[in-house]
VOMARTI-755183 format. One record per residue (C-alpha): y, x, z. Coordinates in pm, whole numbers, padded with zeros to 5 digits, always signed. Example, Ala and Ser with C-alpha at 12.3 -4.5 7.8 and 13.67 -1.06 7.14 Angstrom:
% residues 2
-00450+01230+00780/-00106+01367+00714/
% end
This chain:
% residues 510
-03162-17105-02698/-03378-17391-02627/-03367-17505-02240/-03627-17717-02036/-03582-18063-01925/-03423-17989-01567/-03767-18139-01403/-03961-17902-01577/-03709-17605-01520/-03756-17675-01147/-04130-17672-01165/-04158-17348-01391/-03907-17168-01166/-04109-17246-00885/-04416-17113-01012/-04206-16785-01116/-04094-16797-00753/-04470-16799-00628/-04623-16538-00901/-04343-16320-00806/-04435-16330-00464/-04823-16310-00541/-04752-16000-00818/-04525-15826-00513/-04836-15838-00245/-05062-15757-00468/-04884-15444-00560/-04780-15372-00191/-05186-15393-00133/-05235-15145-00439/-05017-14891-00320/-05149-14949+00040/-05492-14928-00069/-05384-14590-00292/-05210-14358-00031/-05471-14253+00250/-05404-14374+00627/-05290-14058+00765/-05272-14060+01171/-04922-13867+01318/-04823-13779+01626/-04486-13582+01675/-04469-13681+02075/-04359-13302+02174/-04546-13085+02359/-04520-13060+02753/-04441-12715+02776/-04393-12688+03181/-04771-12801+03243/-04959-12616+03439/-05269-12366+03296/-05565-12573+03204/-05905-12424+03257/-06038-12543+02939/-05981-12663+02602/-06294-12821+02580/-06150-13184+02531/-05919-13044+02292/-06186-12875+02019/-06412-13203+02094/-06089-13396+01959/-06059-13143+01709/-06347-12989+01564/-06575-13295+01393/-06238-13330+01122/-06287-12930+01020/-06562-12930+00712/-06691-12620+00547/-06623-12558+00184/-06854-12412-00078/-06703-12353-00412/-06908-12194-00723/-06803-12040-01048/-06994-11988-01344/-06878-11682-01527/-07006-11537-01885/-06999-11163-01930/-07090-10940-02266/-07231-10607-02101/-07349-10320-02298/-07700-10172-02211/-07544-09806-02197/-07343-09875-01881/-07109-09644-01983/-06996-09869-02242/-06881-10102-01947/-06576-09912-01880/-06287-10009-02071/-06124-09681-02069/-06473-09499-02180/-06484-09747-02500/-06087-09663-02541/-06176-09252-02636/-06526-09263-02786/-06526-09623-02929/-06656-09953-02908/-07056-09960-03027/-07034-10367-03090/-06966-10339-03395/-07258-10174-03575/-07509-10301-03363/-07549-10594-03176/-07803-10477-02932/-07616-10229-02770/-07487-10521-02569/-07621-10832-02415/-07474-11175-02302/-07490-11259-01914/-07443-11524-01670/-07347-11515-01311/-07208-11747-01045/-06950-11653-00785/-06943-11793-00481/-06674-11893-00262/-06667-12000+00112/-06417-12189+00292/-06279-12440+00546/-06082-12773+00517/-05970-13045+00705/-06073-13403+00674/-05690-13577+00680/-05800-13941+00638/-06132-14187+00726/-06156-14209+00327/-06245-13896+00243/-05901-13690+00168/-05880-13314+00258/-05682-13087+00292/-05782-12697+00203/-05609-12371+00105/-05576-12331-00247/-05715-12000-00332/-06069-12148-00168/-06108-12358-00500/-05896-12231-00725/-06097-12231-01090/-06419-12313-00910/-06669-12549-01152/-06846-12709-00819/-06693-12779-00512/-06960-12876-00211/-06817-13055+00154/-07011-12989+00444/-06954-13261+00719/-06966-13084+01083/-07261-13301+01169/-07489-13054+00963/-07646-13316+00755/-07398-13453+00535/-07308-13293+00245/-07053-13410-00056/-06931-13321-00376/-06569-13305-00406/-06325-13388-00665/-05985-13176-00683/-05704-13389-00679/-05452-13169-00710/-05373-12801-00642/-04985-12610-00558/-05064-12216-00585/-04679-12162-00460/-04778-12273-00091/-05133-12234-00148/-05196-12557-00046/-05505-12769-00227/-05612-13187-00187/-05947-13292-00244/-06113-13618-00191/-06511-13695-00136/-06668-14025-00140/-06722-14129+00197/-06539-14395+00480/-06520-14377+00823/-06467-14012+00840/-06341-13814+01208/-05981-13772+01042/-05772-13550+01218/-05398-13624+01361/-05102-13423+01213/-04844-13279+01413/-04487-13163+01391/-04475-12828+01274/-04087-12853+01327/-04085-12851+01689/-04345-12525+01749/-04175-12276+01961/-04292-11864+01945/-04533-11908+02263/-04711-12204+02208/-05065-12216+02207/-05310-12284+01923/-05626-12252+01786/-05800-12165+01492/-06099-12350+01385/-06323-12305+01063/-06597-12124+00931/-06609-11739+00934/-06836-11529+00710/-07022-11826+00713/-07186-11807+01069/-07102-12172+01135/-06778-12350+01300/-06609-12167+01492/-06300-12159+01731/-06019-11905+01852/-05715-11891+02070/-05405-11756+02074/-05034-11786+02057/-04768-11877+01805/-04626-11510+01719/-04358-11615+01491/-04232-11909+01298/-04069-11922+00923/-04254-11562+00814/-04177-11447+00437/-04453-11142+00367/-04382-10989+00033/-04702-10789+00025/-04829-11154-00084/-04598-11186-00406/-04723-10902-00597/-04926-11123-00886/-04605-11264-01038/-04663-11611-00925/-04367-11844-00744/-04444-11847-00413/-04351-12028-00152/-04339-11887+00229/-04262-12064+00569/-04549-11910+00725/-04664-12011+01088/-04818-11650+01259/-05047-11632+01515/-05280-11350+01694/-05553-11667+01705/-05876-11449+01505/-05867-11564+01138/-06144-11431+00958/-06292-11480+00566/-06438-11828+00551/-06098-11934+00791/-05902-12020+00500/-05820-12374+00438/-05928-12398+00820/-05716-12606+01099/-05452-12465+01306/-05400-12669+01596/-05177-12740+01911/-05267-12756+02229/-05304-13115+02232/-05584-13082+01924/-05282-13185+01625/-05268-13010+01284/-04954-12814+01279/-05083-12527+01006/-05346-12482+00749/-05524-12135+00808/-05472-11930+00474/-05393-11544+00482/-05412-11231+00706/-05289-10861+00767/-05643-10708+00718/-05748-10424+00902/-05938-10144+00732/-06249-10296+00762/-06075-10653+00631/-06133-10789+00941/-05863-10988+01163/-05612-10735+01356/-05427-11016+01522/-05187-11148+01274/-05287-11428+01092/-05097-11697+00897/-05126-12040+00827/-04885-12289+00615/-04696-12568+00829/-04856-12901+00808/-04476-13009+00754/-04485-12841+00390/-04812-12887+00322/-04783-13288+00355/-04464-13298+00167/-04680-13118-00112/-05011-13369-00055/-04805-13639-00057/-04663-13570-00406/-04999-13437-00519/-05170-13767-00438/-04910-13965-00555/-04855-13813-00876/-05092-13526-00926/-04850-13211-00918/-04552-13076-00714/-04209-13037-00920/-03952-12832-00734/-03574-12792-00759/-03425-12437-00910/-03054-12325-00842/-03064-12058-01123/-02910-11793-00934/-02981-11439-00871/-02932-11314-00478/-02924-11103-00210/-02899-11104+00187/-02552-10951+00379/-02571-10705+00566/-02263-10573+00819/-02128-10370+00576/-02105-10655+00287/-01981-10911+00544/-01671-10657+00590/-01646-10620+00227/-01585-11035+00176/-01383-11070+00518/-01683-11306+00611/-01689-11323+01041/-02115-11324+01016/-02385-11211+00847/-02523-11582+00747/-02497-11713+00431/-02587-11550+00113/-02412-11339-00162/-02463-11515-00490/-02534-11132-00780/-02551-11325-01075/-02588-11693-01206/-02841-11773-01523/-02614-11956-01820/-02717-12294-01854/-02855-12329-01491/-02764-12611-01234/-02517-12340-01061/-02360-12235-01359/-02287-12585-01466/-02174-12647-01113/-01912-12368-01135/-02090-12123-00904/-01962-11742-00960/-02108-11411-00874/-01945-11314-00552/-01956-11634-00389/-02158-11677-00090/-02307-11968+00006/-02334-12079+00363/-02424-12487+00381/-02672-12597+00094/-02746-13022+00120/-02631-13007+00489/-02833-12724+00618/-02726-12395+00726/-02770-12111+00510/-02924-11830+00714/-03028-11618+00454/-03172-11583+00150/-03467-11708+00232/-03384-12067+00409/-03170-12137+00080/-03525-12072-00155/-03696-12334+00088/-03375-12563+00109/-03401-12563-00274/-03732-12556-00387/-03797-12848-00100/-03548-13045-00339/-03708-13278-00600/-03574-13137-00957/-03329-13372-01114/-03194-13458-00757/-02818-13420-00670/-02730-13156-00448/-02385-12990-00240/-02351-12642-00202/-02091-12525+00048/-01970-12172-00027/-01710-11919+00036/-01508-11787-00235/-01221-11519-00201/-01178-11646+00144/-01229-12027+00085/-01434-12257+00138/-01535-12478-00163/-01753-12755-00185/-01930-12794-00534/-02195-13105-00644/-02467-13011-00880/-02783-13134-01022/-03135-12925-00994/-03350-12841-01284/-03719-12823-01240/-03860-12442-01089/-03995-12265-01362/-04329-12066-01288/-04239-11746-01398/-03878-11699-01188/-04037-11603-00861/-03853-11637-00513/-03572-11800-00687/-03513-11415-00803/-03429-11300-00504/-03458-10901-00456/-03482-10688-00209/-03137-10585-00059/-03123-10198-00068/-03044-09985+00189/-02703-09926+00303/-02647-09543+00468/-02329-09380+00642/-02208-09143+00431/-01856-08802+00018/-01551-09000-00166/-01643-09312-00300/-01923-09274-00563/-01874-08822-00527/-02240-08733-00687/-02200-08976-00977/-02188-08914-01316/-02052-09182-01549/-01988-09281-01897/-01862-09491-02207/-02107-09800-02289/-02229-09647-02649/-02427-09859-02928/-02711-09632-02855/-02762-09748-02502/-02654-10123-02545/-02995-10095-02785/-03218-09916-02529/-03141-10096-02216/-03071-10373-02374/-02680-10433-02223/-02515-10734-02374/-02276-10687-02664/-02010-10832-02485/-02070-10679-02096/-01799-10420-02018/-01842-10150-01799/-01894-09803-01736/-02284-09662-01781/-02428-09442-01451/-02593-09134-01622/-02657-08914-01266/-02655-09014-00911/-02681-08735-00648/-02980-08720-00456/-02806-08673-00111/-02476-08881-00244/-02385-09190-00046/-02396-09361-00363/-02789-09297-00368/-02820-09414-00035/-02682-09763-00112/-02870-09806-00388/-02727-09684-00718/-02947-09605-00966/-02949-09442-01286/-02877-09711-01601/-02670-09942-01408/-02350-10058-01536/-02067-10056-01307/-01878-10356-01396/-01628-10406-01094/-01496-10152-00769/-01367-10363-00527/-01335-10662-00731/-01109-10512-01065/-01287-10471-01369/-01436-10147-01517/-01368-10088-01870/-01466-09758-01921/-01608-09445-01760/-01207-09303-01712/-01157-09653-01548/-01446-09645-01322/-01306-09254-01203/-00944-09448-01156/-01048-09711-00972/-01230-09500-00708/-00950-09223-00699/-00760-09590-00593/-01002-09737-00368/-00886-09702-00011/-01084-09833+00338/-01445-09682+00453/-01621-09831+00248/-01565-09972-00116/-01750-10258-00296/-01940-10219-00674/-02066-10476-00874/-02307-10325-01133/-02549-10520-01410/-02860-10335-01396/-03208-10416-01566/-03522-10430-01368/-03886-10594-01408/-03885-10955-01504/-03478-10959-01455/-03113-10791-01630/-02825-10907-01448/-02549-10857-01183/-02605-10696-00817/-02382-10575-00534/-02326-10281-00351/-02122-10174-00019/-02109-09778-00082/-01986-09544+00192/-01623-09386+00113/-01595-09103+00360/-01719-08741+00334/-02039-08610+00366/-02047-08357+00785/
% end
């Protein structure tokens, strides 16, 4: 390789020196430029102050960074002119007229309107809204609370799992708001609710924090992921509050306004929720930064303990949770993670239950390295791993309801049982090589019922040895000894086929 004279080399490495320096500011400046100037304040709240009169000076601070949202959707319809024909059940039993004659139906346009709140988040236009506000609109308008500005916004990036949506409109010097800590809230705090209901202009309500870290399945029923750390509050939420700000006493974002319990009359009975500004920035940051939110996935399937399971596992608490079943090729399998284990630490946090691990996880980028502490057969083991990315179809981290345990005949008395045949492996779809012994009958008043075996599940395990058969399964709980005995059945249910547990009562029916 050819080399400079050493004057030369001198010179050129200086000018390397000084581009290197210019090329590092100017890309410092980019990025600075890039990422909006976001005000914080997590100075915590002084809780022993006495009762104000007013929170005047706090909705003054508050109010001019809350903007109303008006979305609009242009949809295309094919109607038929007998309106009859308009019902899809109608066309099912007497036929579908389109076909012979084209003027039986007729092409039509309509717009759908949506109306909303969101909060300006920085002086250059950035906001931050609830996603379901904009979610497949075509035109998204920003009204600025002065009631003469009005913008049109551009989507930067939507999360459906925490229902949390970024826009930006062009525009400087805007009233941004500050955030808050969402972290340090305590049940009792007070907060209020500002946006736009039913459209009758800004608005502002008071109340209370009711409860902190809510998980309300009633919300999970489309078959989306989602993603709840809910903030609740009896402050009025109304239609037109979503995407509206929830703030402290001292005027700070702590929640985005974005769901209620409706009352018959879908009007606000008191308990609203909002999504913590903690989660939501974590998501706006990486939706700004790189346009969409990747998440971490354990790959496991599981359930909550109860008192009964605790006992089962010798565990001294309820905390933690009991790993069902673990999805080959996943992050836990390759980590050596087994059903029955129960996992109490994951990445240095304390596993409550089932759902703090989701939120631990899915709060994880995917590809990072994580530690799971967990319990197995009485030990603890430590075990390193590496997350995959959250699909969108495995909701909740599949993690199911945990059935009812009941006081309670002899251990499984009211259930009938039998070989594993060819015929059912094809029905239910069992795995060729899954051994067990198939439930054909569970008594309606048995204590098996009443901790939740069902019909089609396949005990694999009583009290941790292995069912081979249907005599086996009858052995094994002529054998089982204690009040109560522990099953581990594979069972097939909507969207999942895999292993669950069950504490069943062992003592007779009074």
């Amino acid at each position: 390789m050819n080399k400079l004279p050493k004057p030369w080399a001198g010179i050129f490495s200086a000018l390397m020196g000084a581009a290197s320096i210019l090329a590092l500011f100017y890309f410092a400046a980019w990025a600075k430029d890039s990422a909006p100037a976001i005000a914080v304040d997590t100075t915590p709240l002084v809780r022993d102050a006495k009762a104000v009169n007013s929170y005047a000076p706090v909705v003054k601070k508050a109010q001019p960074s809350v903007v109303n949202i008006f979305s609009t959707q242009t949809i295309h319809e094919r109607l038929y002119r007998n309106p009859l024909f308009n019902d899809p059940m109608f066309r099912r039993f007497f036929g579908d007229p389109s076909g012979s004659d084209g003027g039986n139906q007729r092409d039509i346009t309509r717009t759908e309107r949506s109306l909303g709140s969101g909060i300006i988040i920085s002086p250059d236009g950035y906001i931050l809204t609830a996603n379901h506000v904009v979610e497949g609109m075509d035109e998204i308008k920003v009204a600025i609370p002065d009631g003469k500005t009005e913008y049109t916004a551009k989507v930067i990036g939507t999360d459906p799992p925490t229902d949390v949506a970024v826009l930006k409109i062009d525009a400087i010097s805007l009233p941004a708001i500050t955030l808050g800590d969402s972290a340090q809230l305590q049940v009792g705090d007070v907060v209020l609710a500002i946006g736009n209901p039913f459209g009758v202009g800004q608005s502002v309500t008071m109340g209370i924090v009711s409860a902190l870290g809510r998980n309300i399945p009633e919300f999970n029923d489309d078959g989306r992921v989602h993603i709840q750390d809910f903030i609740q509050t009896d402050a009025a939420i109304n239609q037109g509050n979503s995407g509206g700000a929830l703030v402290d006493a001292q005027g700070r974002l702590i929640g985005i306004n974005t769901a209620i319990l409706p009352s018959e009359g879908g009007g606000n009975q008191g308990i609203g929720f909002a999504v913590p500004i903690n989660l939501a920035r974590s998501v706006m940051d990486r939706l700004i930064s790189g346009g969409k939110v990747t998440r971490g996935y354990l790959g496991i399937r599981m359930q909550d303990l109860d008192a009964d399971l605790a006992q089962q596992f010798n565990l001294s608490s309820q905390n933690g949770v009991l790993v069902d079943d673990v999805m080959p090729g996943s992050p836990a399998d390759k980590a050596g993670i087994k059903s029955g284990d129960i996992i109490i630490v994951f990445n240095g946090t304390t596993v409550d239950d089932s759902h703090s691990l989701q939120l631990a996880v899915v709060g994880s980028a995917s590809g990072s390295t994580a530690t799971a502490k967990l319990i197995r057969d009485g030990t603890e083991k430590t075990v390193s791993l590496k997350l995959a990315e959250l699909p969108g179809s495995v909701a909740q981290n599949g993690i199911p309801k945990t059935p009812p345990a009941s006081t309670a005949t002899d251990a499984l008395d009211g259930v009938s049982v039998d070989d594993l045949s060819p015929d059912a492996r094809r029905q239910l779809g069992i795995p060729a090589d899954l051994k067990g012994a198939i439930v054909t009958d569970v008594g309606q008043n048995s204590n098996a019922a009443d901790a939740g075996l069902h019909p089609n599940d396949v005990i694999v395990e009583i009290n941790r040895q292995a069912v081979v058969s249907s005599q086996s399964a009858v052995d094994l709980c002529i054998q089982a000894k204690g009040k109560r005995i522990l099953v581990k059945v594979w069972r097939r249910e909507e969207g999942y086929a895999g292993m669950h547990f069950l504490s069943v009562d062992n003592t007779k029916r009074k």
